[in-house]
C-alpha positions in Angstrom: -1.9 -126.8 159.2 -3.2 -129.3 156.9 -3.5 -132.9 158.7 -1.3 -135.9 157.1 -2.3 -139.2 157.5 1.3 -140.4 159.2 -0.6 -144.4 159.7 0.0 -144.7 156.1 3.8 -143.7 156.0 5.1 -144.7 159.4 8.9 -144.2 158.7 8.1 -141.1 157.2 6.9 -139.9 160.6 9.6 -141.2 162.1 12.0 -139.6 160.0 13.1 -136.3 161.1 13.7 -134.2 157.8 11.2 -136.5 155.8 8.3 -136.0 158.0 9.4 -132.0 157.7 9.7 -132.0 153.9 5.7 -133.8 153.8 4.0 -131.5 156.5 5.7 -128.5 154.0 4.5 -130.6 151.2 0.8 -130.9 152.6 0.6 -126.7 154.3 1.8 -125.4 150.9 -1.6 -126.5 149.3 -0.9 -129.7 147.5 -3.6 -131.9 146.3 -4.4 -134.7 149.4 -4.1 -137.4 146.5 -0.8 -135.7 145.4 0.4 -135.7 149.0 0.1 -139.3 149.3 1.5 -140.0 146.8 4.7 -138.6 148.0 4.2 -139.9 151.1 4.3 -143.5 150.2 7.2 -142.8 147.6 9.4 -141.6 150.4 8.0 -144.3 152.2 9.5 -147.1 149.9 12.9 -145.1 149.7 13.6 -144.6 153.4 12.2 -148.6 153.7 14.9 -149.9 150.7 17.7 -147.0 152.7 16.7 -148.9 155.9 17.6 -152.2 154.1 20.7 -151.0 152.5 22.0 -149.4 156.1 22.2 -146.1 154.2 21.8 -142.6 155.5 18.4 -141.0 153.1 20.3 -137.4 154.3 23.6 -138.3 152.7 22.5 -140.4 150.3 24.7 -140.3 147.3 23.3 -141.0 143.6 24.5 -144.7 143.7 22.2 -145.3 146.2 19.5 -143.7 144.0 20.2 -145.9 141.1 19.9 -149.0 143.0 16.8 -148.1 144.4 16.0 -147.4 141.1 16.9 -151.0 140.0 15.3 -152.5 142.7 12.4 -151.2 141.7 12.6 -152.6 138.4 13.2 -155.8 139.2 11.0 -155.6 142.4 9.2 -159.4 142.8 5.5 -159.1 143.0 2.4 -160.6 145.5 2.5 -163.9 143.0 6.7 -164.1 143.2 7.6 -162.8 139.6 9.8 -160.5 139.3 8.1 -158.1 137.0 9.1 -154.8 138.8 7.0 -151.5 139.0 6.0 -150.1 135.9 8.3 -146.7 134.4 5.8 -144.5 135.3 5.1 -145.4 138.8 9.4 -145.7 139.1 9.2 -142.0 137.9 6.6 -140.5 140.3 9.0 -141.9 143.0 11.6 -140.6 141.7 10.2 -137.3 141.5 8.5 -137.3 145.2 12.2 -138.1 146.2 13.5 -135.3 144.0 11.6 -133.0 145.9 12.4 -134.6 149.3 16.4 -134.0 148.2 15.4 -130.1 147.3 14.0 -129.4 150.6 17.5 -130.7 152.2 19.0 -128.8 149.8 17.3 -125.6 150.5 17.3 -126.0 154.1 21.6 -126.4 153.4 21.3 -130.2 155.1 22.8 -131.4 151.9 25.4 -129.0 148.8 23.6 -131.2 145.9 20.7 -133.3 144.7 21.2 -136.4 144.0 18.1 -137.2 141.5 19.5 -136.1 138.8 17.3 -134.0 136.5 17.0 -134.5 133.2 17.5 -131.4 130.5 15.9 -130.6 127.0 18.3 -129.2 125.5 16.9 -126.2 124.2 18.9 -122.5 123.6 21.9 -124.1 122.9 22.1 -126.7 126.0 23.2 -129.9 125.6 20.5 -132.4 126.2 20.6 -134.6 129.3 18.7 -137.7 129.6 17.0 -138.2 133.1 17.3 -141.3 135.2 13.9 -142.9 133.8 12.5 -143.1 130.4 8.8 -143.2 130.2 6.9 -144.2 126.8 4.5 -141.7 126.1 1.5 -143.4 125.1 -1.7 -142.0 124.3 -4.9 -142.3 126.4 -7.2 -144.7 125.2 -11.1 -143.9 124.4 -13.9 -146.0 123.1 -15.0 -145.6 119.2 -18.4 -145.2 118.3 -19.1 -148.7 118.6 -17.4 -149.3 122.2 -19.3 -146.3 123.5 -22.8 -147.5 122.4 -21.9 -150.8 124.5 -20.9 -149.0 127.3 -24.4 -146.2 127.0 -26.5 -149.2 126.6 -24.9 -151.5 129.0 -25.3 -148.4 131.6 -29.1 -148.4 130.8 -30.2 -151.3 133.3 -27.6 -149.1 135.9 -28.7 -146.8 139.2 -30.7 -143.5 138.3 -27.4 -142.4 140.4 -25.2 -144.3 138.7 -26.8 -143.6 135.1 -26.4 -139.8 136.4 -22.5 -139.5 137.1 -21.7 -141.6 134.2 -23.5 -138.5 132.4 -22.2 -135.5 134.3 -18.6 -137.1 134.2 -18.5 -137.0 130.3 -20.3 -133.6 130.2 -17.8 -131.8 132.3 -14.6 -133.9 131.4 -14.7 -134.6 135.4 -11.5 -136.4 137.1 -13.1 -138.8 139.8 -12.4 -137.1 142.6 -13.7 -134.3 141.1 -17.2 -135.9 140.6 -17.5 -137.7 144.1 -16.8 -134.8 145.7 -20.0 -132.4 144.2 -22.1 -130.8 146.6 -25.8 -129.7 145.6 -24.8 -126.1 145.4 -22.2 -126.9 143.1 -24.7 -127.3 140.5 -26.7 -124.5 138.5 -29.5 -126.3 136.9 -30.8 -123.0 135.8 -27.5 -122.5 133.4 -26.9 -126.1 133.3 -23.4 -125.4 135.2 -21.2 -127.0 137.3 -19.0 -124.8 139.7 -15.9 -127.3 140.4 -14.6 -126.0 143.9 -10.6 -125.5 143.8 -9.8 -127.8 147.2 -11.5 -130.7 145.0 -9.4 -130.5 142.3 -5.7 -131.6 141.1 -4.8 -128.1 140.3 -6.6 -126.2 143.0 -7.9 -123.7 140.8 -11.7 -123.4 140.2 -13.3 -123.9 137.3 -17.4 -124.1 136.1 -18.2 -126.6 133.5 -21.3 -127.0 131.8 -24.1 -130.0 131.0 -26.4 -130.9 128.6 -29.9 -132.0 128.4 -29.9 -135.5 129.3 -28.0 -134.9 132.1 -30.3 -132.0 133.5 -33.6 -134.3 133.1 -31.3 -137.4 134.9 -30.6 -134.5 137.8 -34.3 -133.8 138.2 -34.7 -137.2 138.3 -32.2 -138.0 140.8 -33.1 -135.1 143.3 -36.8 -136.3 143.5 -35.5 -140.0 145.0 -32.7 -138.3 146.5 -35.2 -136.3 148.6 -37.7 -139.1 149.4 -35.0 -141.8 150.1 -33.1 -139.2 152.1 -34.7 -136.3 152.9 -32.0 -134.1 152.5 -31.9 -131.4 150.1 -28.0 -129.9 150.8 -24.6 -131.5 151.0 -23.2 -134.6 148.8 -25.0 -134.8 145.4 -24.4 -138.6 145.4 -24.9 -140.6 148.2 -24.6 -144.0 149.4 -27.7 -146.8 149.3 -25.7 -149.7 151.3 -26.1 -150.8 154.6 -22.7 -150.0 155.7 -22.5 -146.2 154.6 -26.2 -145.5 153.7 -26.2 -141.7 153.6 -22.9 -140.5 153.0 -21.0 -139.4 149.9 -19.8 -141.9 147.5 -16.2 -142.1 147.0 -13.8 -142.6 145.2 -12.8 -145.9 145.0 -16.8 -146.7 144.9 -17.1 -144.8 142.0 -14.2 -147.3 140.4 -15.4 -150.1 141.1 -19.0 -148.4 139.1 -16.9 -148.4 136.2 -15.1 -151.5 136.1 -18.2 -153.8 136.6 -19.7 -151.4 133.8 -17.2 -152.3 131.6 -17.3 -155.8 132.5 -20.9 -155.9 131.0 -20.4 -153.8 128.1 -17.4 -155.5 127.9 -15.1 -152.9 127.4 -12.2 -153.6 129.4 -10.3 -150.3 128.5 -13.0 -148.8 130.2 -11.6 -146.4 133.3 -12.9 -143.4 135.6 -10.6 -141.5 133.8 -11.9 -142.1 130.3 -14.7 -140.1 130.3 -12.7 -136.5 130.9 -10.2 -138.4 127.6 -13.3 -139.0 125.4 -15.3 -135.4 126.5 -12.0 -133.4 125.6 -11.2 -134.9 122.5 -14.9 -134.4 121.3 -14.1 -130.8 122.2 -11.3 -130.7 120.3 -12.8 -132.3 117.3 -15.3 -129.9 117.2 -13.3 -127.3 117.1 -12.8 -125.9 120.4 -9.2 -124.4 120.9 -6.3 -125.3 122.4 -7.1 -122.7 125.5 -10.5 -123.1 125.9 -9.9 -127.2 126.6 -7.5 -126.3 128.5 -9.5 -124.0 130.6 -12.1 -126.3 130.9 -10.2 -129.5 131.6 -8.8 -127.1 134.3 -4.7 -127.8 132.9 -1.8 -125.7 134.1 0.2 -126.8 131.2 -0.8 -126.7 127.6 1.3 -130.0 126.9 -0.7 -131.9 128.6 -4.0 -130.3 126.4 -2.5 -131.0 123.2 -2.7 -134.2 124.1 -6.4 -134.5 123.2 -5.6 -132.3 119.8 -3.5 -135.0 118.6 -5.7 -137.7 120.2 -8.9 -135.9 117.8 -6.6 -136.5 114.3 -8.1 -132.5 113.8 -4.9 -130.8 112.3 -4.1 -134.3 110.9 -7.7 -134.3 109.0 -8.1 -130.5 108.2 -3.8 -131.1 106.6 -5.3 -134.4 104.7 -8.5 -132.2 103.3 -6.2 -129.5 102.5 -3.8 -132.1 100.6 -6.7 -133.5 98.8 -8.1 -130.7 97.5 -5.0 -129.3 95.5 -4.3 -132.2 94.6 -7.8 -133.1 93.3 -7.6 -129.4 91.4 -4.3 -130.3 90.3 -5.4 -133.4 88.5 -8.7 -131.9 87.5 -6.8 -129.4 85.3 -4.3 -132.3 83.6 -7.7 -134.3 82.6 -8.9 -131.3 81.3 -6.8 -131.9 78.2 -9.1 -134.6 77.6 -11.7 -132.7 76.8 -9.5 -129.8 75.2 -10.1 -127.1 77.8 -6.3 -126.0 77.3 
């Protein structure tokens, strides 16, 4: 039984069928990230259910639409009322969704009252859901914004210098990176075996690295060795007082980023950019849709054409095309010029 962390959601613990429907959440194999994340979701709900002196069990969907509201017009730390932002309203919403199945299912509850929304595909009619996100597209540096951020990363850690480098090679998420072991590498083959219980997925995948990142490794190892003297566990470990010795995490790894992108002065700078940038220089040169997707390590293929789009590649290889005929095209009417016809 996999352990939850009921500190963080205490009226989820206290809740009967919520702290049910989270221990199922957590011993069917989610993600610990994804876990908490539902956990605190349900947390706000049953705390704005607790406020509104209504049952979460027989909740009806007015009460999910002012919840809803509330959270959009939610007043924040410095007393504006800007409200949470659609996405983080709709991965509430969703964590609660599947809070209401589990009722369902266990027949505490006849319907759900999240509605869902519906596509409207073979003939259906479509069905808006209760929130409407923008889909925007992921930001990445150009060329000129990623040569401020390699040669701001220059005066960085050999450490630091060395996930910076590994995370772009093998489009790694951040948990992803913190959590490599030594014998997740394979210098040899210049692999990286990504172990399925670190992963958002859980499903294993290998990735691969590329020269500078192998003589940065060798590198690393030698100082790794004589400041340590460990050659097994945590690839990357900590040099402060505090946790000298143990694995960086997560949030350490963040903070990395965003005072690197305060020097190169990058603000759109994130964790998260690397995996965008690496993924949509595989698709540019011309990896396919399954192989990015196999080594982004997606379930869904929606979420890998993403990057397609994000490269301009069909958009390019159409505008070639275009040009071409129509350069032949206009070839053959000036060739009256000349009397070739």
């Amino acid at each position: 039984m996999q352990e939850v962390r009921w500190e963080r959601f205490p009226l989820v613990g206290q809740h009967e069928q919520g702290r049910r429907w989270l221990q199922f959440t957590a011993n069917i194999g989610r993600a610990p990230n994804t876990v908490d994340a539902y956990g605190r979701a349900l947390q706000d709900y049953l705390t704005f259910c607790a406020g509104s002196r209504a049952d979460a069990v027989t909740a009806r969907a007015d009460v999910i639409g002012a919840w809803i509201g509330e959270m959009r017009t939610r007043v924040n730390e410095r007393g504006s009322a800007c409200g949470l932002s659609d996405a983080t309203v709709q991965q509430r919403v969703v964590a609660v969704r599947g809070f209401y199945d589990f009722l369902v299912e266990d027949q505490l509850r006849e319907r759900n009252p999240v509605r869902r929304g519906q596509s409207g595909r073979r003939g259906k009619q479509p069905r808006q859901g209760l929130i409407r996100v923008a889909e925007e597209i992921p930001w990445i540096p150009d060329e000129v914004a990623w040569a401020r951020i390699l040669d701001a990363a220059q005066t960085d850690t050999l450490r630091n210098r060395l996930m910076l480098s590994l995370a772009y090679d093998g489009a790694l998420r951040r948990q992803e990176l913190v959590s490599l072991h030594i014998g997740d590498l394979e210098p040899a083959w210049k692999l990286i075996h990504i172990r399925a219980e670190t992963t958002k997925s859980q499903r294993a995948r290998t990735v691969a690295f590329g020269a500078t990142s192998a003589h940065l490794l060798v590198a690393y190892l030698q100082d790794r060795t004589q400041a340590f003297g460990r050659v097994d566990g945590p690839l990357f470990l900590s040099t402060s007082r505090r946790n000298r010795g143990a694995g960086v995490g997560p949030s350490a790894w963040s903070k990395t980023v965003t005072a690197l992108a305060r020097r190169a002065e990058v603000p759109g700078l994130a964790t998260h950019t690397l995996r965008h940038l690496r993924l949509t220089d595989l698709a540019r040169a011309g990896w396919d849709i399954d192989e990015i997707a196999q080594y982004a390590g997606h379930r869904d293929l929606s979420t890998t054409l993403t990057y397609l789009h994000l490269s301009g590649r069909e958009l390019a290889e159409k505008f070639h095309a275009a040009s071409t005929s129509m350069h032949a095209d206009q070839e053959r009417r000036l060739a009256a010029l000349a009397g070739m016809w």
